[in-house]
DRENROTOR-445268 format. One record per residue: y negated, z, x of N, C-alpha, C, CB in turn; residue in one letter. Coordinates in steps of 0.05 Angstrom, whole numbers, plus 5000, padded with zeros to 4 digits. Each point is the difference from the previous one (the first is absolute). Glycine has a CB too. Example, Ala and Ser with C-alpha at 12.3 -4.5 7.8 and 13.67 -1.06 7.14 Angstrom:
511451565264497650004982497650005018502350254962A/495649615031497650015016497850144985501349575024S/
***
This chain:
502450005017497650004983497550005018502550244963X/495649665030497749905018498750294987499749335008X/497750655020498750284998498449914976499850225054X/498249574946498549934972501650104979498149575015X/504650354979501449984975500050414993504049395014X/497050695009499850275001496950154992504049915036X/494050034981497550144981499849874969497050055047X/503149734951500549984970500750234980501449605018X/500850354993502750184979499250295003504749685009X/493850445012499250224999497550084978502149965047X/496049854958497949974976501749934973495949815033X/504950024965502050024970500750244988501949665014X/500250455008500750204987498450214989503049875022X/494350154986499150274991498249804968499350425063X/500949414939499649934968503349994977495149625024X/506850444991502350074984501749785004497750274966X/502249605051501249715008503050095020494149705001X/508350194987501849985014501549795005499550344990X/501649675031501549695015503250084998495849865043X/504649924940503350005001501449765014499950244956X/502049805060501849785019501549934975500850205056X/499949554949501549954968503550005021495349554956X/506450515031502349985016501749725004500050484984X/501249425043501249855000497649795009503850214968X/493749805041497749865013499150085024498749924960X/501449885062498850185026498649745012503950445012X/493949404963498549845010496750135005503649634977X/496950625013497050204995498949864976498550145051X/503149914930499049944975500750324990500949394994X/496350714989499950165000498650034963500350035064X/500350204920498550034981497850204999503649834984X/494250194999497750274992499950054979497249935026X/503450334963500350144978498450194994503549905005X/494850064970499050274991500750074972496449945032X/503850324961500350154985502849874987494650184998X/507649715018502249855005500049814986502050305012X/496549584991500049604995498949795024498750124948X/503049755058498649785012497949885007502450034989X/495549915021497349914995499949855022497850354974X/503549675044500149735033501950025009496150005022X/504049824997502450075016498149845034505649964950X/496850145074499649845020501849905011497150195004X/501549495003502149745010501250165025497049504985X/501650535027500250165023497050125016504749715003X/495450485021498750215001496849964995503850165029X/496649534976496649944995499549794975499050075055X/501749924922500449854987500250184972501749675038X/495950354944500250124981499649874975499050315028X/502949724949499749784985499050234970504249555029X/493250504960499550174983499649934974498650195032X/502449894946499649904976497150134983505749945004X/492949935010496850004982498650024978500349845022X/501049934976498549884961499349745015496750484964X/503049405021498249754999496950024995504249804982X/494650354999497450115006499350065023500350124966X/501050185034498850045029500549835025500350414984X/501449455024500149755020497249924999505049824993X/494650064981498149765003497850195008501549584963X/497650695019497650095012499950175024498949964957X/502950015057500050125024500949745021501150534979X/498549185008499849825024501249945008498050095008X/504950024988503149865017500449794996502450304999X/498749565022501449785003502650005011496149855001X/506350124983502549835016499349915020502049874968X/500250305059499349895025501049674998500550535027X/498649334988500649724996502349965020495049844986X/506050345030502049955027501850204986496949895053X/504650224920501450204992502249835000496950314975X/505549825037503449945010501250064982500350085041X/498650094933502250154994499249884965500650505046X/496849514940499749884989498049794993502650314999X/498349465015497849765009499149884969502749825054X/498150224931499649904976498950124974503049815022X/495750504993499350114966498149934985501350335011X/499249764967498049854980496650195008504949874950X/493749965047497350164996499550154973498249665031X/503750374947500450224983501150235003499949714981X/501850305045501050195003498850354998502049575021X/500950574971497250245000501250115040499550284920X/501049605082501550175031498049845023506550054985X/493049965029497950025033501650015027496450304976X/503449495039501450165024499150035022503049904985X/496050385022498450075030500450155019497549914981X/501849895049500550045019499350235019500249614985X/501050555034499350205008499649985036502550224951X/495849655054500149995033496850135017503649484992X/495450604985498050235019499850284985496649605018X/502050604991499450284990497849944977501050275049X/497949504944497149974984502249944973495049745039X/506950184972501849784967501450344995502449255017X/498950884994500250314998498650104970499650055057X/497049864946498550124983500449894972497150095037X/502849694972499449814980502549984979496949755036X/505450224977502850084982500150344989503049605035X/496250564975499450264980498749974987500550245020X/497249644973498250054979500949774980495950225031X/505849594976501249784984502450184985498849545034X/503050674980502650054994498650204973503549955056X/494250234950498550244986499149874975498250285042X/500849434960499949944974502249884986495949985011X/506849915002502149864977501150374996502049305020X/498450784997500950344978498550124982501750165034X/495949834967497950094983500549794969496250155051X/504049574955500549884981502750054981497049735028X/504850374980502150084989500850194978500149865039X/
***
């Protein structure tokens, strides 16, 4: 697990966020659970795929990465987002994204 992926999950958790290994996977695909439901998962350690809304996407500006491996094809209706984790700034930015799809729940 990458150290990024690790401060993450430390900020998560104290909003109530838990990471489950799904069994029988050791590609670092990973799930996030709160108040025990599903709400993301990760492709792997830097790769977060969060289920948003479609509202909030659009008013918070996301875009489908255009270089995505995993799903090169989603619809721009989707309510799910998928973002990348390769500095301490995206750190921030995925907590305050994760604080509002739980809050929305």
């Amino acid at each position: 697990m990458s150290s990024l992926h690790d401060q993450l999950m430390r900020r998560l958790r104290k909003l109530g966020v838990e990471e489950r290994s799904v069994p029988g996977r050791d590609d670092g695909f990973s799930t996030l659970v709160h108040d025990g439901k599903e709400f993301a998962h990760f492709h792997h350690a830097t790769e977060l795929d969060l289920r948003l809304g479609r509202d909030a996407i659009e008013r918070e500006g996301l875009v489908h990465p255009p270089d995505s491996t995993v799903h090169p094809k989603r619809s721009r209706n989707s309510q799910w987002i998928e973002l990348r984790l390769a500095s301490s700034k995206d750190i921030v930015h995925i907590v305050r994204l994760v604080a509002m799809a739980v809050a929305s729940r």
